[in-house]
C-alpha positions as CSV (number, residue, x, y, z in Angstrom):
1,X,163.0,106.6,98.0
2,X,165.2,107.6,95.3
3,X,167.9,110.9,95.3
4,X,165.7,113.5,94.2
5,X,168.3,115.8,93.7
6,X,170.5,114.2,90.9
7,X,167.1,113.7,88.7
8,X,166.4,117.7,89.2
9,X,163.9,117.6,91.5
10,X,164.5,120.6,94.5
11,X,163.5,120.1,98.2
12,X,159.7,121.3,98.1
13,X,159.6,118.6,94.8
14,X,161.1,116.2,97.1
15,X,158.7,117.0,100.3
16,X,155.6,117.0,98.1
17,X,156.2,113.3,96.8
18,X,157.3,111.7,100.2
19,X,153.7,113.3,101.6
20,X,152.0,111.7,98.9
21,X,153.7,108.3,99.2
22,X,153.0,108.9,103.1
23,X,149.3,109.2,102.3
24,X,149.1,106.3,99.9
25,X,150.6,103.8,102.0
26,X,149.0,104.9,105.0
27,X,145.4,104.5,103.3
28,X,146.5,101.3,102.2
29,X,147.3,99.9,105.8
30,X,143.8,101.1,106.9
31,X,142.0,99.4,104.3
32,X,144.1,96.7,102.7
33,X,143.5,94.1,105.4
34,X,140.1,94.3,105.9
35,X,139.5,93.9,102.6
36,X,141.3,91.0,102.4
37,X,139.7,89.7,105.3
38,X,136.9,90.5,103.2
39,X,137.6,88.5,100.0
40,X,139.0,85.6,102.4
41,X,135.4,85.5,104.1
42,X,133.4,85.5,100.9
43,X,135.8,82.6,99.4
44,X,137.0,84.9,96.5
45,X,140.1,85.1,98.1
46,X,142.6,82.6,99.5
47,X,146.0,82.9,101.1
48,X,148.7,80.1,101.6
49,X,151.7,82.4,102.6
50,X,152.7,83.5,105.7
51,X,153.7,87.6,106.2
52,X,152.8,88.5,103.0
53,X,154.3,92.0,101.4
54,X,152.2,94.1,98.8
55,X,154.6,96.3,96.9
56,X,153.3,99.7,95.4
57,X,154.8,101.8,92.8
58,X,153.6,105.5,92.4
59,X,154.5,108.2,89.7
60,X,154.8,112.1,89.8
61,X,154.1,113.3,86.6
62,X,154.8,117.3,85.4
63,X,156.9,119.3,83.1
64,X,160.9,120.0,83.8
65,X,162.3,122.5,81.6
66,X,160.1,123.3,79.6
67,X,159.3,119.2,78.4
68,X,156.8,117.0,80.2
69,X,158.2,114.3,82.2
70,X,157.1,111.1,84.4
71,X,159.2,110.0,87.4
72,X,158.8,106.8,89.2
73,X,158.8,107.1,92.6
74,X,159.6,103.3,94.4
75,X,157.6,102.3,97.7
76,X,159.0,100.2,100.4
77,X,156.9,96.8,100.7
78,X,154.0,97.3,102.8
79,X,153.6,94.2,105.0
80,X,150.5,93.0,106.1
81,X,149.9,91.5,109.7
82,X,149.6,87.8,109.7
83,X,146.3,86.8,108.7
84,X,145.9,83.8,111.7
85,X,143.1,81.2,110.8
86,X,141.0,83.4,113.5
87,X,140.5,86.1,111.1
88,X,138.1,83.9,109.1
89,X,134.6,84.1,111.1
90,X,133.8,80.7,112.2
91,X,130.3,79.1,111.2
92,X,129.8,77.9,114.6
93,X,130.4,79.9,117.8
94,X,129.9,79.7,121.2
95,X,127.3,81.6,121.4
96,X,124.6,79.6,120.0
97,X,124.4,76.4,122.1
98,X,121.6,77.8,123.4
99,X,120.2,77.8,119.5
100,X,121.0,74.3,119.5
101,X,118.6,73.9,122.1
102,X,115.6,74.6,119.7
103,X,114.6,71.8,117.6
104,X,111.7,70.7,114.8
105,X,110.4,67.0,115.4
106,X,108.9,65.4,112.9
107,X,106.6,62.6,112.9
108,X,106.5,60.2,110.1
109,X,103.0,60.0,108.4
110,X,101.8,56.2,107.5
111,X,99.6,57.0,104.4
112,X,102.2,56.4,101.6
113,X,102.7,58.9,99.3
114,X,102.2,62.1,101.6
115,X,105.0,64.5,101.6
116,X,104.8,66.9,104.5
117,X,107.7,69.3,104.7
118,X,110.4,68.9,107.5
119,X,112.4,71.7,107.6
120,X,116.4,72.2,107.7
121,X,116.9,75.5,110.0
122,X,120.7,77.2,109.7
123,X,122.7,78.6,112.7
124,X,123.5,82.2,113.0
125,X,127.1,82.9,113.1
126,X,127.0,85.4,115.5
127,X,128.4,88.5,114.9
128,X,126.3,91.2,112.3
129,X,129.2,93.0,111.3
130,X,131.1,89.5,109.5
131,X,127.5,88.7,108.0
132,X,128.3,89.8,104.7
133,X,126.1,87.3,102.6
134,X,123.2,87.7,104.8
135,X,120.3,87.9,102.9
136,X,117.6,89.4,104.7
137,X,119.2,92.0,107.0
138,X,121.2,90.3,109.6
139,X,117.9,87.7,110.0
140,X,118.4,85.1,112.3
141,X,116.3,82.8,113.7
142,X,115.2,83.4,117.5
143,X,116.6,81.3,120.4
144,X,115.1,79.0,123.0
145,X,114.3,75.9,123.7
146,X,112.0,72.4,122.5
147,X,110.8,69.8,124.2
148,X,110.8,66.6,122.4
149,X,108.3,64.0,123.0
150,X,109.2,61.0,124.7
151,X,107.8,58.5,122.6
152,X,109.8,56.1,120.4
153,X,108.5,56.8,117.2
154,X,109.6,60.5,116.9
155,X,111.9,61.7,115.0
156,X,114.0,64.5,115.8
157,X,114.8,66.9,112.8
158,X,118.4,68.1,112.4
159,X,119.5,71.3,111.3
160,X,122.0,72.0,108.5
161,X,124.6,74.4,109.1
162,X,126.4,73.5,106.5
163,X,124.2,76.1,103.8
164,X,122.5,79.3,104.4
165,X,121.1,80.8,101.8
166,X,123.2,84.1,100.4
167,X,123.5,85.9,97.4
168,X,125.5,84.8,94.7
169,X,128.7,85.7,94.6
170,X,129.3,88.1,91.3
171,X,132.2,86.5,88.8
172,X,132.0,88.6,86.0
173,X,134.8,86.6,84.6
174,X,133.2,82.9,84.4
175,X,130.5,83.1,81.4
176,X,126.3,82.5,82.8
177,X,124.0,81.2,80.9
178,X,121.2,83.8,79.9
179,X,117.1,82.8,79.9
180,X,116.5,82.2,76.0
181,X,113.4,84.4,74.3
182,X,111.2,82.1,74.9
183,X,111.8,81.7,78.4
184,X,111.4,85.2,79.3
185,X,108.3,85.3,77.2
186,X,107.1,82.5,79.5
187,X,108.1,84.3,83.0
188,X,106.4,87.2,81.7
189,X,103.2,85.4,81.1
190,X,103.8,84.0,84.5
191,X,104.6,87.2,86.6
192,X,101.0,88.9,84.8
193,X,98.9,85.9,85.7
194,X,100.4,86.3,89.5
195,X,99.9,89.7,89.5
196,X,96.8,92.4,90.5
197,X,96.0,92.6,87.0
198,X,92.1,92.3,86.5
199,X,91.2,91.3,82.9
200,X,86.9,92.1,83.0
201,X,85.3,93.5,80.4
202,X,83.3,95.7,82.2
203,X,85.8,98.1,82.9
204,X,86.4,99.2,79.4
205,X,83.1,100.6,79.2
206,X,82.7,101.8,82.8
207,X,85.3,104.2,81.8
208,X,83.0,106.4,79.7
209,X,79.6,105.6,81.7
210,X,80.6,106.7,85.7
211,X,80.9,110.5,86.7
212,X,84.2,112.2,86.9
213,X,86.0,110.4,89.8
214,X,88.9,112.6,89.9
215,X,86.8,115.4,91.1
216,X,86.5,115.4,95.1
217,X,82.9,116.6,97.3
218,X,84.2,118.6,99.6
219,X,81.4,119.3,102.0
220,X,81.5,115.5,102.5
221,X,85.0,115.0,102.5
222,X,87.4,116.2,105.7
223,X,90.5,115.8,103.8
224,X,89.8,117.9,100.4
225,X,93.4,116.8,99.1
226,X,93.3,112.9,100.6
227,X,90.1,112.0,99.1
228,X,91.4,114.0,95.5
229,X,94.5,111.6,95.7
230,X,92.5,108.6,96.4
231,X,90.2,109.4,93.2
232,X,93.4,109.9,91.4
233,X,94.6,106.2,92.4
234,X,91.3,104.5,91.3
235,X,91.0,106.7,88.2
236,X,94.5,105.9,86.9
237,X,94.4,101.9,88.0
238,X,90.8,101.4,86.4
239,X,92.1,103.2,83.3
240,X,95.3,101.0,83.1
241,X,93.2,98.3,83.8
242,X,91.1,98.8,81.0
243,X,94.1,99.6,78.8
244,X,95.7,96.2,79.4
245,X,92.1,95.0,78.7
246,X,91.7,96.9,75.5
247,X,95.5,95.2,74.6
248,X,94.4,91.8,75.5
249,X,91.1,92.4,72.9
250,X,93.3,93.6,70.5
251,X,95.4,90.4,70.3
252,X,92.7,88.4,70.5
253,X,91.1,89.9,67.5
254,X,94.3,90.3,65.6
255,X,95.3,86.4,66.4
256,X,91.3,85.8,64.9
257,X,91.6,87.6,61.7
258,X,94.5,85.3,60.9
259,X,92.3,82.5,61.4
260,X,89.6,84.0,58.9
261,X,92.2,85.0,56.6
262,X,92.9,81.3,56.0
263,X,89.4,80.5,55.5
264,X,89.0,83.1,53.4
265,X,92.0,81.7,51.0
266,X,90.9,78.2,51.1
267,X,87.4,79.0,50.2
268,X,88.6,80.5,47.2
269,X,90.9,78.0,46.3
270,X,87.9,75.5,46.3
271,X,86.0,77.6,44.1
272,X,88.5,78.4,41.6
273,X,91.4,75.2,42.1
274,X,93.0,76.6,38.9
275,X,94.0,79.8,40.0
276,X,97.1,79.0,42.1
277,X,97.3,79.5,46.0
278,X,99.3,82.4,45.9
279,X,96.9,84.7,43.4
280,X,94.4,83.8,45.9
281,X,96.6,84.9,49.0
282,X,97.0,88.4,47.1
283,X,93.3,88.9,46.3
284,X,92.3,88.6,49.3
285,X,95.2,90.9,50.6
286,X,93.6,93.2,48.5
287,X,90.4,92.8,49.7
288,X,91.2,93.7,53.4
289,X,93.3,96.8,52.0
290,X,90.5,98.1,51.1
291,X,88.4,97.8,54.5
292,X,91.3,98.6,56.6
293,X,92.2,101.6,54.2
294,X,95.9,100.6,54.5
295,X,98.3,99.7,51.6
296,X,99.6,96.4,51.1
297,X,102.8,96.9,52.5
298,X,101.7,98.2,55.5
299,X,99.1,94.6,56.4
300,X,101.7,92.8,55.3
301,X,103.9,93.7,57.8
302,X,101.5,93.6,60.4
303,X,100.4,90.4,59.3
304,X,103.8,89.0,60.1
305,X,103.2,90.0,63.7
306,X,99.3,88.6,63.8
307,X,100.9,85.4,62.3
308,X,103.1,85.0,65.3
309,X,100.1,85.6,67.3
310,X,98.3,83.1,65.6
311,X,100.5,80.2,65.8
312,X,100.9,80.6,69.8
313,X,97.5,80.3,69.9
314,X,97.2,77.4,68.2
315,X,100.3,75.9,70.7
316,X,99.0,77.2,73.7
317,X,95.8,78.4,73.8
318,X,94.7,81.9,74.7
319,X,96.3,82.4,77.9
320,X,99.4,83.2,76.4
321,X,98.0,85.5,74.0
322,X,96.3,87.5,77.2
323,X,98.5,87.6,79.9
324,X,102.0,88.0,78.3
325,X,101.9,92.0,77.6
326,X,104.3,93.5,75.3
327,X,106.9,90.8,75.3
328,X,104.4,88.8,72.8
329,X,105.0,91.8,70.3
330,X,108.5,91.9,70.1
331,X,108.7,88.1,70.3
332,X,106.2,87.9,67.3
333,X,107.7,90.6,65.4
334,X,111.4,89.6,65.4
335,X,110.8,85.7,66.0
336,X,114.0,84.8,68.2
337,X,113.8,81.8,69.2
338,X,110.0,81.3,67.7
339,X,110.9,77.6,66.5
340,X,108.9,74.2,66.8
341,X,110.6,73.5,69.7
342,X,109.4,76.5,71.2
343,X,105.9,75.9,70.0
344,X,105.6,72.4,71.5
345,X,107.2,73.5,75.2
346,X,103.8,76.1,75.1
347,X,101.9,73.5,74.1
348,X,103.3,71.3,76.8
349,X,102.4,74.4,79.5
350,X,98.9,74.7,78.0
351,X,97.1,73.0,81.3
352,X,99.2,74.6,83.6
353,X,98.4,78.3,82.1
354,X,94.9,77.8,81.6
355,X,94.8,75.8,85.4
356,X,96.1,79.1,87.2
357,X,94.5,81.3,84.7
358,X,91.0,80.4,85.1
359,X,91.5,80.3,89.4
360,X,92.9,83.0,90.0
361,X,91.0,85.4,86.6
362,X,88.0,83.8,86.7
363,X,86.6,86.1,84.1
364,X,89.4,86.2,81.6
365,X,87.7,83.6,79.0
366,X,85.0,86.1,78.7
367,X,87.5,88.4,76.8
368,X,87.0,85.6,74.5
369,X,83.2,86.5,74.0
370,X,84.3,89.0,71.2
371,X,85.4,86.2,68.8
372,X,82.7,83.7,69.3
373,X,84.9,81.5,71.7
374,X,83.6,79.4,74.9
375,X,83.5,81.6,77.7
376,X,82.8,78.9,80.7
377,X,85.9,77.9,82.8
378,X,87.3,74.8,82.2
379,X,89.3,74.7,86.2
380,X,87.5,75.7,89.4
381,X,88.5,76.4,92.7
382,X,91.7,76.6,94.3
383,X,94.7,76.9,92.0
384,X,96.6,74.4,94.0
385,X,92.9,72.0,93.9
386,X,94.5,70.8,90.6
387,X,97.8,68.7,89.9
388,X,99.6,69.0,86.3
389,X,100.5,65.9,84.7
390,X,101.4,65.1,81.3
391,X,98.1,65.5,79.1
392,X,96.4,67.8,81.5
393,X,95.3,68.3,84.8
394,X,93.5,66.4,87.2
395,X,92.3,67.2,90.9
396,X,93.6,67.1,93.8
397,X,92.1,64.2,95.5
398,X,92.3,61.8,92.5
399,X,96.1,61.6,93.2
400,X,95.6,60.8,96.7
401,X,92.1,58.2,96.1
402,X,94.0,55.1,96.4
403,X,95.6,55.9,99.8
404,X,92.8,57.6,101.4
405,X,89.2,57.2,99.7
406,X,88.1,60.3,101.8
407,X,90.6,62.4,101.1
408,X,90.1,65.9,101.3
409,X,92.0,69.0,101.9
410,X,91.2,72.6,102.6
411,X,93.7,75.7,102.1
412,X,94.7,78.1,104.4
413,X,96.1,81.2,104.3
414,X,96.7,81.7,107.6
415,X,97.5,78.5,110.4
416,X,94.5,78.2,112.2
417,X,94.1,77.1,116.1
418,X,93.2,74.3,117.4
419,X,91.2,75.3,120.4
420,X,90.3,71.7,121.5
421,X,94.0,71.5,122.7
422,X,95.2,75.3,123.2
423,X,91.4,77.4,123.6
424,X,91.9,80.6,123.4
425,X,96.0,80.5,124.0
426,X,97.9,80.3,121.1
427,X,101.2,78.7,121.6
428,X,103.3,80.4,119.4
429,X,103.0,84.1,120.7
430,X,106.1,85.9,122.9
431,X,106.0,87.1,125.5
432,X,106.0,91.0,125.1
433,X,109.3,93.2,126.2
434,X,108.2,96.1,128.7
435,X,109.0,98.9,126.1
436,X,106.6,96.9,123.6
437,X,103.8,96.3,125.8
438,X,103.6,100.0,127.1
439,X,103.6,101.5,123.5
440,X,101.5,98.5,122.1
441,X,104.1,97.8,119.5
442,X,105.8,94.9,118.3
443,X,109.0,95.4,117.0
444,X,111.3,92.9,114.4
445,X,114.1,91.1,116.4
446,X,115.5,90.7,113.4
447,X,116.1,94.4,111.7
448,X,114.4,96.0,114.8
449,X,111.7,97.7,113.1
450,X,108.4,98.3,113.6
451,X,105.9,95.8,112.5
452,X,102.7,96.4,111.3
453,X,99.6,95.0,109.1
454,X,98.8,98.6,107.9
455,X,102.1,99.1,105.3
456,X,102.1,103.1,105.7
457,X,103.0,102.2,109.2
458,X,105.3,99.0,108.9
459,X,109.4,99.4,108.7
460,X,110.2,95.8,108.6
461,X,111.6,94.7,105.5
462,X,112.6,91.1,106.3
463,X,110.1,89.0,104.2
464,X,108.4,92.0,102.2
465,X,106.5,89.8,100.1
466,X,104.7,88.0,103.0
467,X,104.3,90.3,106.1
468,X,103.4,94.0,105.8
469,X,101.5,94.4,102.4
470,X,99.2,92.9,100.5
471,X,99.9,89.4,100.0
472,X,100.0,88.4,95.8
473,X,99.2,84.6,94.5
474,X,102.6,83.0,94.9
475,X,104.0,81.1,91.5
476,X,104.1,77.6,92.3
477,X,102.2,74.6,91.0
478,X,101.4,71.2,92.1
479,X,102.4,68.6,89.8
480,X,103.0,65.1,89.5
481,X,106.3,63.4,89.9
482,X,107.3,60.8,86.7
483,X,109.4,59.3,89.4
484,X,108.0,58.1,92.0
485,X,106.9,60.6,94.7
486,X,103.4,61.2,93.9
487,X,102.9,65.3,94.0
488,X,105.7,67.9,94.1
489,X,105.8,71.2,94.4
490,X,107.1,73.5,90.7
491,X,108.6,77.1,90.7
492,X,107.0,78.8,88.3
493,X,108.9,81.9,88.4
494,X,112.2,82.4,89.8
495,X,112.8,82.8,93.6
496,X,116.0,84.2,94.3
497,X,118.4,83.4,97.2
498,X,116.9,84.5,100.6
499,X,113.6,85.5,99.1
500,X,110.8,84.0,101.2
501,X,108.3,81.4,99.5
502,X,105.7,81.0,101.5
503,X,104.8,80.3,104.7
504,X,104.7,76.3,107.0
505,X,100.7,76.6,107.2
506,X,98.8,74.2,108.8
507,X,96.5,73.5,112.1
508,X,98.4,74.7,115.0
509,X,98.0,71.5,117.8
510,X,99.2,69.1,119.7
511,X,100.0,65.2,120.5
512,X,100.0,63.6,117.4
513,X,101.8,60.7,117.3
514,X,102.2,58.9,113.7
515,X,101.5,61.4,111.8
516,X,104.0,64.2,109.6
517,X,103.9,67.0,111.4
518,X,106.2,70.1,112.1
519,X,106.8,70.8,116.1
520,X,108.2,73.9,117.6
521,X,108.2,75.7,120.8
522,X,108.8,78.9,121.6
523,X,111.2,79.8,124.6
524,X,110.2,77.5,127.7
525,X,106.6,77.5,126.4
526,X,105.1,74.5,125.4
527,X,105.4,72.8,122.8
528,X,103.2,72.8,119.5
529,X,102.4,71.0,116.3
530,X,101.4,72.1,113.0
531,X,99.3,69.5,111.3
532,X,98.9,69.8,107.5
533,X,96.6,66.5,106.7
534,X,93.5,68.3,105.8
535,X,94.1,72.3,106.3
536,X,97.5,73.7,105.1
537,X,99.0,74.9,102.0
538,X,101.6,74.1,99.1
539,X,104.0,73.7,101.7
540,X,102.5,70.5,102.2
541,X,103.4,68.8,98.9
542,X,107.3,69.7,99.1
543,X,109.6,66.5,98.6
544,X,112.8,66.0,100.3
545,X,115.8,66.2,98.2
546,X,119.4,65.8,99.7
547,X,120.6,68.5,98.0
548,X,117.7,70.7,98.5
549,X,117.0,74.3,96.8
550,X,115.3,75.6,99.9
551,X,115.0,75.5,103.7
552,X,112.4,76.4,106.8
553,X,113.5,79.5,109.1
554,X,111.7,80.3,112.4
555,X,110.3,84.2,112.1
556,X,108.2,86.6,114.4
557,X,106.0,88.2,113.1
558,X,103.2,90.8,115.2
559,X,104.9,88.4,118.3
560,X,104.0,84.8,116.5
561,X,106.6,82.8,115.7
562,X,106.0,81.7,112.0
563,X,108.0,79.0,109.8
564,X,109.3,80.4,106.6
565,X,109.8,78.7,103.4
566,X,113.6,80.1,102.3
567,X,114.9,80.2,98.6
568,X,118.3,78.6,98.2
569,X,118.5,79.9,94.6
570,X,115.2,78.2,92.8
571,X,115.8,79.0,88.9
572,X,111.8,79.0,87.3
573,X,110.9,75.4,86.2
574,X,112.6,73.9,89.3
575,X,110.8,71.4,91.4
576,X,111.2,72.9,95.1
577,X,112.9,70.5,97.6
578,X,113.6,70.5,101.3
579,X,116.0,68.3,103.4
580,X,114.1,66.4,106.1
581,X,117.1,65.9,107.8
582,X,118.3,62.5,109.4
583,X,115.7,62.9,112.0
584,X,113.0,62.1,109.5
585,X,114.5,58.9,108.0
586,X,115.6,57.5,110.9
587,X,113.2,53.9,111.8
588,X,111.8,54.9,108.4
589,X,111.3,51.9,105.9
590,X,111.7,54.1,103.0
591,X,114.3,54.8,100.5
592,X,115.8,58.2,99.6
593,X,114.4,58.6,95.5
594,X,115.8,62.6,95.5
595,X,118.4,61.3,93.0
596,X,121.5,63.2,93.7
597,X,124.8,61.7,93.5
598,X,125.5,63.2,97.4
599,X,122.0,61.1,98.5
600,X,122.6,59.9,102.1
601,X,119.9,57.3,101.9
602,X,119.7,55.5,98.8
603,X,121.3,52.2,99.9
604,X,120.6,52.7,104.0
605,X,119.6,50.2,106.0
606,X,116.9,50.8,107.9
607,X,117.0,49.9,111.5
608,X,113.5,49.5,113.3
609,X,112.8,49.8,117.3
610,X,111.9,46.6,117.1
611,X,115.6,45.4,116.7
């Protein structure tokens, strides 16, 4: 500390600072080196000295005879305990051999061309309190054991501990690359054709025909208030329902009246080819002033807007036009990014729009009754019945005809039993704790909340948009691969890290042999297949990739263990990829196509039993 007394300072001065350089030094002991610990965990930090010193300089600033003055008051160096290599958590502790007991086998399907998931589980790293990039609340996946099967041909899936998916890390320093216009315009129209929305032209008109719903009966109702809520909630969703309707109409007609405008001018110009193009533009301007009882700047400036409307139409189709909300407007109206590269990528998404458009609204085309345009659905079924390939889409089973003639496949959304092999048992249930069977609960051993299919009584928060709530549509596409791998599996939207997919889905059995599969067990119980070759889901057409964008995590849910489909960080556009693991390539005559520079079985050599 410096002599106080020759710079003027008296003793209570003097006491005051040393306090407050006491303080400031002993709040940095108590927090410096944990935070460093911190930064050093999360890899924004790194430290190649040993007994490192921070030095701190504070200031006393006040006035001194009459004039303001600032007074530096110098800090001894606060050292820092050595930060030992044991301050970093390790990936893998002791306490998860036991975790390495559980296992996946996979077995390798014959039919050529079938991609079956094979998931790549991470290891917990034991303690919560260093789980700093955890994504989902501390989530782990549960311990126990697997038996594999004996036979030869298996193939045992290994895990990769090498990635777990966690948040990105925030650089605010190192410039990102931002979604363009257009691509937010096309997540939009996405996110709306995934959503609840309910495009039917019924319920524009229902609207002014049914009684007053908001008004409750109570000598039939027992909660007055309850059932005056619940009115409330259908009222306001079937009139927001009917107001996204009336928008969609709107469009619609605007982007029409564009279309008849043009007519309008060329039939002119026919009748009257000396009158230049432009006069005839203006007279029929005029001419719709005067029915729309607007001036001309006004239509023209509307027009603009309708133009816009008109030309993504024309790229692709009306789906865009109906399911992409306001963004459309302010696309239109300031027309960043509206170019004829932009046009052509629409038109290039045209048969995957109208594909999941027509599944999952099926009575969206009927807004187009209004204008005189086809109302019948050009795609049936199942949204994932169809496979996206350049010029269009084509079904399902065409892409797998010349491998199996009687191919057929059925989706699930939930796995369903086998009860030839298991009856009545299902396989992948725990056993209940004492607490949980007395109170009838089941509790996450994850988060340790409650769990529960009615979601004004579920707490757990671990995969929120699969377990607990209504379950939405999830954006993903089949398409086919222009290299090779038959069908793979496209993100339509963005899934960020940690955020659950889907779910493995399949026929839950056992004792198949030759066949892709995933196996589990839970605890010492036996152990179980989940068999995807005719019942499953879009898990089913996910390639392998060596450097893959997602992974498979055990979870119980209501006491089943379930395998869920993990983000890595899948931007929208992305082909979704899984690493089998060296389990699944091992005897296989196959050859890595994932195309990554880190691919571990491009130029393998396959070794057979036979040798």
């Amino acid at each position: 500390m410096s002599n106080h007394s020759e710079s003027g300072w008296n003793h209570d001065q003097a006491s005051t600072a040393r306090l407050i350089t006491k303080a400031i030094v002993e709040s940095l002991e108590a927090h410096l080196e944990s935070i460093i610990k911190r930064q050093i965990y999360a890899g924004t930090l790194e430290l190649h000295i040993d007994n490192p010193e921070i030095y701190v300089d504070a200031s006393l600033v006040g006035r001194r005879y009459g004039k303001p003055f600032a007074e530096k008051i110098h800090v001894a160096p606060l050292k820092l305990p050595a930060l030992s290599a044991s301050s970093t958590p390790s990936l893998v502790r002791s306490d998860t051999e036991s975790y390495l007991s559980q296992n996946f086998t996979i077995h390798h399907d014959v039919t050529p061309g079938s991609h079956i998931a094979c998931p790549t589980l991470p290891l917990p790293t034991g303690n919560p309190e260093n789980e700093l990039g955890r994504p989902f609340g501390g989530l782990r996946s549960r311990g126990g054991t697997a038996e594999s099967p004996e036979d030869n041909q298996s193939r045992q899936l290994q895990r990769d501990v090498r990635n777990t998916p966690k948040r990105h890390k925030i650089n605010e320093d190192r410039s990102v690359m931002k979604p363009s216009t257009l691509d937010k315009l096309v997540a939009s129209i996405w996110e709306q054709i995934h959503s609840s929305l309910q495009l039917d032209p019924q319920a524009v008109s229902e609207q002014w025909t049914e009684p007053r719903l908001i008004t409750a009966d109570s000598s039939t109702v027992l909660d007055p208030g309850s059932s005056k809520f619940s009115k409330a909630n259908t009222l306001c969703r079937k009139v927001t329902q009917a107001s996204r309707c009336c928008r969609s109409l709107e469009v619609i007609v605007q982007a029409h009246w564009i279309s008849c405008y043009d007519e309008r001018v060329r039939s002119l110009a026919e009748k009257e080819p000396h009158i230049s193009l432009t006069k005839h533009k203006v007279a029929v301007l005029k001419e719709a002033c005067e029915d729309f009882g607007w001036t001309e700047k006004d239509l023209r400036n509307k027009m603009a807007v309708w133009r816009g409307y008109h030309e993504i139409e024309q790229a692709g189709g009306w789906v865009p036009l109906v399911f992409a909300g306001m963004g459309l407007y302010r696309y239109c109206k300031y027309r960043v990014d509206f170019s004829p590269e932009a046009l052509f990528k629409l038109a290039m998404l045209r048969p995957a729009f109208e594909v999941a458009a027509d599944t999952l609204h099926p009575q969206w085309r009927e807004l187009l009754s209004i204008v005189g345009q086809p109302t019948v659905r050009r795609y049936t079924g199942h949204p994932h019945d169809w496979v996206i390939q350049e010029g269009g889409a084509v079904p399902l089973k065409e892409t797998y005809l010349q491998w199996d003639p009687h191919f057929s496949f059925e989706h699930l959304s939930e796995s369903a039993l086998d009860k030839d092999k298991w009856g009545e048992y299902d396989p992948r249930s725990f056993p209940h704790r004492t607490d949980d069977l007395v109170k009838r609960q089941h509790i996450c051993d994850n988060c340790g909340s409650l769990q529960s299919e009615i979601p004004q009584e579920n707490s757990c928060v671990c995969f929120p948009n699969l377990y607990g709530a209504r379950r939405g549509p999830v954006p993903v596409q089949v398409f086919r691969t222009s290299d090779g791998k038959n069908n793979g599996l496209m993100a339509l939207c963005g899934f960020p890290r940690g955020t659950a997919i889907g779910e493995f889905v399949g026929v839950v059995t056992s004792a198949i042999k030759n066949l892709d599969c995933m196996q589990s067990s839970v605890d010492d119980g036996p152990t179980y297949q989940i068999y995807q070759g005719r019942k499953g889901n879009f898990t089913r057409f996910i390639n392998h990739s060596c450097l893959p964008n997602a992974q498979y995590e055990r979870f119980t849910w209501l006491g089943l263990q379930r395998i869920v489909l993990v983000s890595k960080g899948i931007d929208a556009g992305q082909e979704i990829t899984v690493d089998y693991g060296d389990g699944y390539w091992q005897n296989l005559d196959k050859i890595c196509q994932c195309g990554e520079s880190c691919c571990r079985y491009r130029n393998r050599r396959v070794s057979t039993v036979d040798e």
